[in-house]
C-alpha positions as CSV (number, residue, x, y, z in Angstrom):
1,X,100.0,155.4,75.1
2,X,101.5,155.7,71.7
3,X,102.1,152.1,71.6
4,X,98.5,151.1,72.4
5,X,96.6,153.7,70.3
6,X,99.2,152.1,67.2
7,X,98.2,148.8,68.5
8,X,94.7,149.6,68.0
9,X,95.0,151.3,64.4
10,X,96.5,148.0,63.0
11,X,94.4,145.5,64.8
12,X,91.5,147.8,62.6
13,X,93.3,148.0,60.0
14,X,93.9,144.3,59.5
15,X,90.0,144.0,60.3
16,X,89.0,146.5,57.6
17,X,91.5,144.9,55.1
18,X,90.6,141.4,56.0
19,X,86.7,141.8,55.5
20,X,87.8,143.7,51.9
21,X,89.4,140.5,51.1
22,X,86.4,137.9,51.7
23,X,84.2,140.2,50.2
24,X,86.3,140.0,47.2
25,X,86.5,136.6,47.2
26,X,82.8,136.0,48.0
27,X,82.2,138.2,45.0
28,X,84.9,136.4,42.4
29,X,84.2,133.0,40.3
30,X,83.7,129.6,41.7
31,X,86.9,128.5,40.3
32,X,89.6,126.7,42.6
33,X,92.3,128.5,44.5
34,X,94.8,129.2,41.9
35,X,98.4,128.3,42.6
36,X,101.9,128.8,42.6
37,X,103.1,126.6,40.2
38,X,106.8,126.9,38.1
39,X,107.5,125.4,34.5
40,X,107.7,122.3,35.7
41,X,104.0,122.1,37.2
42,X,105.4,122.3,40.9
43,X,103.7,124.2,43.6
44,X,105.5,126.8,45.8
45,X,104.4,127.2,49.6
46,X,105.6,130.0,51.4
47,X,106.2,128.7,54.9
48,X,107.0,132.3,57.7
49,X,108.5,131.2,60.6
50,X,110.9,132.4,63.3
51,X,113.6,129.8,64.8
52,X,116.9,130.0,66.9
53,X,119.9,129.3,65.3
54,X,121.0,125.5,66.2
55,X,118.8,122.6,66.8
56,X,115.6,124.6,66.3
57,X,116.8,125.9,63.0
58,X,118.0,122.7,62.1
59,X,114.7,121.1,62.9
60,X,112.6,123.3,61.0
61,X,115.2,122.9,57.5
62,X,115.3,119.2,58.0
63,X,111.6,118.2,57.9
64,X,111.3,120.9,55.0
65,X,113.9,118.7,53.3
66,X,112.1,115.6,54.0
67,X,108.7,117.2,53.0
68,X,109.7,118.1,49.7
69,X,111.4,114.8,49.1
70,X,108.1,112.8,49.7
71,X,106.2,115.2,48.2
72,X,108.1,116.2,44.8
73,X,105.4,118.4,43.5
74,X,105.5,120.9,46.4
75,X,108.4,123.5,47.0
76,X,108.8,124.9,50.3
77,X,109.9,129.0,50.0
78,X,111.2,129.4,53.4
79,X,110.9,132.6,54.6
80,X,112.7,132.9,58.1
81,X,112.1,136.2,59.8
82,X,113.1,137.7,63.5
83,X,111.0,136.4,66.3
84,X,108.2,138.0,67.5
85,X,109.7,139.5,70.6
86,X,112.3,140.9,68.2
87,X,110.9,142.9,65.5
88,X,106.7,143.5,64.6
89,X,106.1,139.4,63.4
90,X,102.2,140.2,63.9
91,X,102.1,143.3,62.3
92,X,103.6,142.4,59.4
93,X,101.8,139.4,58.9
94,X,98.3,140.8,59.4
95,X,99.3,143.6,56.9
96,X,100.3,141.0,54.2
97,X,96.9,138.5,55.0
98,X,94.4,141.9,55.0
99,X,96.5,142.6,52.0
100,X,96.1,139.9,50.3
101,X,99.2,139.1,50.1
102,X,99.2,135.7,52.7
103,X,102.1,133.2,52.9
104,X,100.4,129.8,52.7
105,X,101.6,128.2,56.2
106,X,102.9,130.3,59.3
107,X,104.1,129.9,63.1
108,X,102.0,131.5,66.0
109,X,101.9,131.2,69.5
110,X,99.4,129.8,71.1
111,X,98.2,133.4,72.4
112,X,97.6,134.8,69.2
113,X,95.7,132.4,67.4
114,X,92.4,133.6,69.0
115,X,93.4,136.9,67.7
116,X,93.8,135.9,64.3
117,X,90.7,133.0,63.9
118,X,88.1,135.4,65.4
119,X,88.5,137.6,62.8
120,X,88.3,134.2,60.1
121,X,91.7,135.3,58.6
122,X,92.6,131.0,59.3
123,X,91.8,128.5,57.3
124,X,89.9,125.6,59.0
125,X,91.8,122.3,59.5
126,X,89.8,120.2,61.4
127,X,89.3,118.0,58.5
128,X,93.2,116.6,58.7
129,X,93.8,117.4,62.2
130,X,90.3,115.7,63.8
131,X,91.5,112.3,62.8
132,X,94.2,112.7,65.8
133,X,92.6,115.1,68.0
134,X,92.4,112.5,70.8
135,X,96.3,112.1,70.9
136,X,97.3,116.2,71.2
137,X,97.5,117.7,74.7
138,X,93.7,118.7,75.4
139,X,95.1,122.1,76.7
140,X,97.0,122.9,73.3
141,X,93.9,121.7,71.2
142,X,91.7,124.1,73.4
143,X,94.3,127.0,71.8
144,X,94.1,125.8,68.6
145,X,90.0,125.7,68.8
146,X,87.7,128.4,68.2
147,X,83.8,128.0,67.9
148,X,84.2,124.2,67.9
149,X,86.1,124.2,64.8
150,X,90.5,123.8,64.5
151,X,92.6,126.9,63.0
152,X,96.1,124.9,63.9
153,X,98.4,122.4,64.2
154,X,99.3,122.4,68.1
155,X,102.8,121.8,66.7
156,X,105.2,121.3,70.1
157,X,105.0,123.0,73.8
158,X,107.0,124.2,75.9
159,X,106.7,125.4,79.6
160,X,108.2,126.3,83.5
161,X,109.1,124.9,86.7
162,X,111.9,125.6,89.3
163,X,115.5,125.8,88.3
164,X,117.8,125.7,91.7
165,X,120.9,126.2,93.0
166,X,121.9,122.9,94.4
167,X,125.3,124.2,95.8
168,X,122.9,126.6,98.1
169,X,120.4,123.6,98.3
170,X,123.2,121.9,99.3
171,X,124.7,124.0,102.5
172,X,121.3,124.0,103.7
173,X,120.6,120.6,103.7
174,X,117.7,120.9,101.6
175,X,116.7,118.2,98.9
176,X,114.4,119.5,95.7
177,X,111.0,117.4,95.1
178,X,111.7,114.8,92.6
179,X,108.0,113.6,91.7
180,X,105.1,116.3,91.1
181,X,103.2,114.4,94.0
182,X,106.4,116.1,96.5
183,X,106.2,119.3,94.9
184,X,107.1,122.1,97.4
185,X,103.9,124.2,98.7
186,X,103.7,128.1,98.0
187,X,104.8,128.3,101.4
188,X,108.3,125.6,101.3
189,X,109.0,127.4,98.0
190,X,109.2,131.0,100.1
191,X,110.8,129.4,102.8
192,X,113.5,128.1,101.1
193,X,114.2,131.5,99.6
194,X,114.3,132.9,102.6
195,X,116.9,130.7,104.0
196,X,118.8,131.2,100.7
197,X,118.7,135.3,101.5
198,X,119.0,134.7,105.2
199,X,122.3,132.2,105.5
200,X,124.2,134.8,103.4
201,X,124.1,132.3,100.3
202,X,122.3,134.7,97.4
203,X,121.0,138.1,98.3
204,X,117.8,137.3,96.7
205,X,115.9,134.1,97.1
206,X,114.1,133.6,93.8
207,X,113.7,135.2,90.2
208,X,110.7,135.2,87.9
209,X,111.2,135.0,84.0
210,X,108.2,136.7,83.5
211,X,107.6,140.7,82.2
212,X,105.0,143.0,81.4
213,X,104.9,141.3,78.0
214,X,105.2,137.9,79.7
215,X,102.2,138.5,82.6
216,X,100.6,135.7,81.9
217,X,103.2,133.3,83.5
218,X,101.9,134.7,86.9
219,X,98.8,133.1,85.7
220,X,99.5,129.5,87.0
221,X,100.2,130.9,90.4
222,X,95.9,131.6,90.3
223,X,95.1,128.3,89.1
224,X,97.5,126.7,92.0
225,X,94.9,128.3,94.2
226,X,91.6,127.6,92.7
227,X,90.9,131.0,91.6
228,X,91.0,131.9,87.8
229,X,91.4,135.5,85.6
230,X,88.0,135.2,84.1
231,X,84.5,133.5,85.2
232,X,84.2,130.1,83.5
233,X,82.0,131.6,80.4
234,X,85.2,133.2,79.8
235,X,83.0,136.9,79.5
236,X,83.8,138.2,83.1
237,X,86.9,138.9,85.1
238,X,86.8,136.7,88.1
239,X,89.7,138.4,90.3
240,X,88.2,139.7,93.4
241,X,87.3,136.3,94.4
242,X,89.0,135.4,97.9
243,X,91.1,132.6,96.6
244,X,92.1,135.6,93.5
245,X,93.3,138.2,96.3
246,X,95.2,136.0,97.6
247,X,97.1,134.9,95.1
248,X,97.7,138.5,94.7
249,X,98.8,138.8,97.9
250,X,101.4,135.9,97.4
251,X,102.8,137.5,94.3
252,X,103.6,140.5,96.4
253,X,105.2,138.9,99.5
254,X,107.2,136.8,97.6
255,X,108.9,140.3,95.3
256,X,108.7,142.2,98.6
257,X,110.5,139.7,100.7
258,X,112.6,137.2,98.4
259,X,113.1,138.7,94.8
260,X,115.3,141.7,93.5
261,X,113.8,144.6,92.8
262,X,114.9,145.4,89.6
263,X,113.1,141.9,88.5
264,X,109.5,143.5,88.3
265,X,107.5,143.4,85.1
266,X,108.8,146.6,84.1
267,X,112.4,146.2,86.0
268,X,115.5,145.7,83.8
269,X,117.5,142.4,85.5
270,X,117.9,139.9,83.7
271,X,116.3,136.9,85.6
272,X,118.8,134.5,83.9
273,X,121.9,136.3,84.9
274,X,120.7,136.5,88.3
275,X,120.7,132.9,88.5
276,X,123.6,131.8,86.6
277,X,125.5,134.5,88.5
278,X,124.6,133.1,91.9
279,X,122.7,136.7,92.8
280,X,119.9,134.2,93.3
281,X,119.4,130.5,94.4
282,X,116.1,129.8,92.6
283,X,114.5,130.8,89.6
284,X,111.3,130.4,87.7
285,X,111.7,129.7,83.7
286,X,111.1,127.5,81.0
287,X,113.2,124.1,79.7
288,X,114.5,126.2,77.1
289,X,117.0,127.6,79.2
290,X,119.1,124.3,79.9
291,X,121.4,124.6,77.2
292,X,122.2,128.2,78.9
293,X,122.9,127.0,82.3
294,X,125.0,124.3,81.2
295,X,127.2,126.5,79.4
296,X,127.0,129.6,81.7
297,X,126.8,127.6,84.9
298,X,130.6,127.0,85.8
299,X,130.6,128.1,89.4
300,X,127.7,126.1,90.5
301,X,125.9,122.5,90.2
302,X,121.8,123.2,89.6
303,X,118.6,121.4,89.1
304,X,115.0,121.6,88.2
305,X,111.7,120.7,90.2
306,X,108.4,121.4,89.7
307,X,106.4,124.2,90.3
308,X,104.7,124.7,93.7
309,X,101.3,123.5,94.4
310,X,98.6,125.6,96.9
311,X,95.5,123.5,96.4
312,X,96.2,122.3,93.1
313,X,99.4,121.8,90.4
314,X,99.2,124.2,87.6
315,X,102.0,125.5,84.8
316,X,102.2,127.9,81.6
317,X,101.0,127.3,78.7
318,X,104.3,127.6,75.8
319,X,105.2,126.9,72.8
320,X,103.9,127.2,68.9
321,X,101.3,126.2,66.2
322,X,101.3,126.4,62.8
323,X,98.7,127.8,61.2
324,X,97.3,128.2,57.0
325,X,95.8,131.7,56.4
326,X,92.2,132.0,55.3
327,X,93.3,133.3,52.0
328,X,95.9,131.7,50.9
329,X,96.7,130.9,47.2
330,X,97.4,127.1,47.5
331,X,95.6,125.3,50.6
332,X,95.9,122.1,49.8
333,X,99.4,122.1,49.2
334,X,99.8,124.0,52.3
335,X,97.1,121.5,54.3
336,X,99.8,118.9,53.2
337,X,102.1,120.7,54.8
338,X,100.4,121.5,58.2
339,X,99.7,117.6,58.1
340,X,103.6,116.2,57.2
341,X,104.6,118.7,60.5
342,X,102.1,117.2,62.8
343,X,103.0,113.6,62.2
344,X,104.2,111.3,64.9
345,X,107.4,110.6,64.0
346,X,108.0,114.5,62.5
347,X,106.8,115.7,65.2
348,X,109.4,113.5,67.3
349,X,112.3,114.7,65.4
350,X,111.3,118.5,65.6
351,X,111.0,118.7,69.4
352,X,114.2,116.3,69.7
353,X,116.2,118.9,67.9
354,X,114.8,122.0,68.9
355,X,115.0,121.0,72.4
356,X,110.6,121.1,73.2
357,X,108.1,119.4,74.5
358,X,105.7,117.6,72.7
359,X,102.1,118.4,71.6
360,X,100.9,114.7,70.8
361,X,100.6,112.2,73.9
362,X,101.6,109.4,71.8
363,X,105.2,110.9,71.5
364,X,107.1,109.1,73.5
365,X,110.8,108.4,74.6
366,X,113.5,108.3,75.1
367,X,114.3,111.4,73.8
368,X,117.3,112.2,71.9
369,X,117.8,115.3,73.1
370,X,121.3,117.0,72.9
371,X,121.4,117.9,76.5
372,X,124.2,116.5,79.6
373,X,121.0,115.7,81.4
374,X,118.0,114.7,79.3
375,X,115.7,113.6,82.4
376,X,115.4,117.2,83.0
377,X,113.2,117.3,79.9
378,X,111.5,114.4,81.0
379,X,110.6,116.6,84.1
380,X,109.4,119.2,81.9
381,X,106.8,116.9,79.9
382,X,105.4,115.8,83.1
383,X,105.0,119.5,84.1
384,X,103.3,120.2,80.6
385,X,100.6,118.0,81.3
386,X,99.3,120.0,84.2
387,X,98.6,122.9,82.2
388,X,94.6,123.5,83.0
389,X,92.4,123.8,80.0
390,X,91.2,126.8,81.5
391,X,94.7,128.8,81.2
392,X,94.5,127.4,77.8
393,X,91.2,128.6,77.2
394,X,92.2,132.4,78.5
395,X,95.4,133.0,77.4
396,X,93.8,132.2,73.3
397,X,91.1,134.4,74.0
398,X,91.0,137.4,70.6
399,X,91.3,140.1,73.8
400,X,93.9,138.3,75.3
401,X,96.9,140.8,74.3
402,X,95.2,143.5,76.1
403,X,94.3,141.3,79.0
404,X,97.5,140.4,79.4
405,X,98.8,144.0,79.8
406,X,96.3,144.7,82.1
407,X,97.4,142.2,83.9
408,X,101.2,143.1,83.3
409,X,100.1,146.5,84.8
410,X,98.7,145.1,87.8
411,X,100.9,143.1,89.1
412,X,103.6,145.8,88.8
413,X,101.7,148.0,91.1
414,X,101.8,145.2,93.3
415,X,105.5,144.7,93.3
416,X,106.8,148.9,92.9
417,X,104.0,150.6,94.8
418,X,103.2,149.1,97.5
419,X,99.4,148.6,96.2
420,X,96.9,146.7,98.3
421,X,96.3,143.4,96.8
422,X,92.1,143.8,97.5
423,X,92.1,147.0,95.7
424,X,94.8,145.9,93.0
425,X,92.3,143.1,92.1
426,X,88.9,145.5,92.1
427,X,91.1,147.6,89.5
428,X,92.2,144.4,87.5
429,X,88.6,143.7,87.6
430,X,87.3,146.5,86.2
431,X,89.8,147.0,83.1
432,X,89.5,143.1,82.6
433,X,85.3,144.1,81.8
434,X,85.8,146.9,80.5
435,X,88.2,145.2,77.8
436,X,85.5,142.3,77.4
437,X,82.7,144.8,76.9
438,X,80.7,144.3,80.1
């Protein structure tokens, strides 16, 4: 409770402070944004921006390093800072933008540009990204939209499928789908984890990489089966739909029957460790995670497939933007900026070092990525692609945040108490309209 009423305060907070800010500004002179600029007449950009140490890291000081070289009246000021799920990323940011106080270019996921762009603290962009807008993944230009006009640079993606055991597969005499069009049904996927638990191999069949902070990677599962969170105006929650309940219902035979129980939303297992430790023989997580299991993985030879299909073939929506606050001090430097990082060819280099997925449909490989196998990634684009627009279109919603805990909430009541999946989805409902004022 503590957490939430906090959460509240500063999401205010920033409001309050942001709308003192364009007042200010509506009420100052009509000169240009003033900027940055040293004694020799260059311009400094602060650029905020989390990144794991190796190829992402890498990636990110490398293009900087170009950038400035083709552009030798900018200076990047790189200010790298813990990632969001580490330390209070958001918080601090909206404190320095209602403050005033804006860097000139930062990262954001996906789900928190709606946050930000509702309340106008982004800068539009659609002037330097619309001239490519047909070539970006329509689902990541759906998150980077709001009100018809762009607030981001869909900058790379990420997202999951099926890691497996293949020494399990193996003794079972089981062979993973190889194409999307073979992809194993709800009901193959929980039957091979069932002969997983039941032949003694794993005692668990699958894991989940998703938690209460992470609910929304159930969300795919509902598209799989034609249902959806929210009605298609996106101002409803659309959960007590049959196709919706039963989804529900899947969620919680497959952590009744096939999952450990300390892997809940709330649980404390480490999904990874389950699966590099042979506890269990599939598990459910991002492309990110290949390094890992080829490190960690010394026991046992693994693969990926896709994720399984009901009526339909659906993933997560991952990965970053970049994004140019509203109030910024030097936006044209900084639109530069956004534009150099969204090129073809820097956008190729990026995701080939950081080991992601890419945003624009005209990147194509090979791929030099610096993996044993790097048709596993090729795997992952192809699952990227099934992403639906309407995922997109939910997960970027400004209420999403709260949604999503709702959500997170839910599902664990589905997986540690025994809840009925009818009434599990009336309760969703309710909190899901009561969030989106209906």
């Amino acid at each position: 409770m503590k957490a939430l009423i906090k959460g509240f305060f500063n999401i205010h907070i920033f409001s309050l402070l942001l709308l003192i800010v364009i007042l200010t500004g509506c009420a100052g002179s009509s000169e240009e944004t003033s900027t940055s600029k040293d004694t020799k007449g260059k311009t400094t950009i602060e650029f905020v921006y989390w990144a794991a140490a190796g190829g992402e890291e890498k990636g990110f000081n490398d293009l900087i390093a170009k950038f400035e070289s083709e552009n030798p009246e900018i200076k990047v000021k790189k200010s790298q800072v813990p990632s969001p799920s580490q330390g209070d990323y958001y918080t601090k940011l909206q404190t320095r933008i209602g403050g005033n106080d804006a860097p000139d270019v930062f990262r954001v996921q996906y789900q928190k540009i709606g946050e930000f762009s509702s309340k106008g603290a982004l800068l539009d962009v659609t002037d330097i990204i619309e001239k490519d807008k047909d070539k970006y993944n329509k689902s990541l230009m759906t998150a980077v939209t709001y009100e018809d006009k762009v607030y981001g640079l869909p900058h790379h993606t990420d997202t999951i499928a099926i890691f497996y055991n293949k020494t399990y597969l193996d003794k079972l005499n089981i062979k993973a789908p190889t194409t999307l069009d073979e992809a194993w049904t709800w009901e193959e996927l929980t039957d091979v984890a069932k002969q997983i638990k039941e032949k003694g191999l794993a005692p668990n069949g699958i894991a989940m990489n998703a938690s209460a902070s992470s609910a929304y990677r159930t969300l795919p599962f509902f598209f799989h089966n034609g249902a959806s969170l929210l009605t298609d105006d996106l101002k409803a929650a659309n959960v007590t739909t049959p196709e919706a309940i039963e989804t529900l219902a899947f969620l919680k035979d497959t952590y009744t029957n096939y999952m450990s129980k300390g892997n809940s939303m709330k649980g404390s297992d480490d999904p990874t460790m389950l699966f590099t430790s042979g506890n269990v023989g599939l598990l459910m997580s991002g492309n990110w995670m290949i390094p890992k299991f080829e490190s960690d993985m010394k026991d046992f030879e693994w693969g990926v497939t896709y994720m399984p299909v009901s009526k339909s073939s659906a993933s997560d929506m991952g990965g970053n933007g970049l994004a140019i606050p509203s109030n910024s001090k030097n936006t044209e430097a900084a639109k530069k900026f956004l534009a150099f990082m969204g090129e073809k060819e820097n956008v190729k280099e990026f995701i080939e070092k950081g080991l992601f997925l890419p945003s624009r449909s005209d990147v194509t490989g090979p791929f030099n990525y610096d993996v044993k196998d790097p048709k596993m990634l090729d795997l992952f684009i192809e699952q990227s692609k099934t992403v639906p627009v309407e995922l997109a279109e939910t997960v970027t919603l400004p209420e999403f945040s709260k949604i999503n805990q709702a959500l997170g909430d839910s599902v664990e009541e589905l997986y540690t108490q025994d809840a009925d999946p009818e009434k599990v989805a009336k309760d969703l409902e309710e909190k899901i309209n009561s969030i989106l004022g209906k």
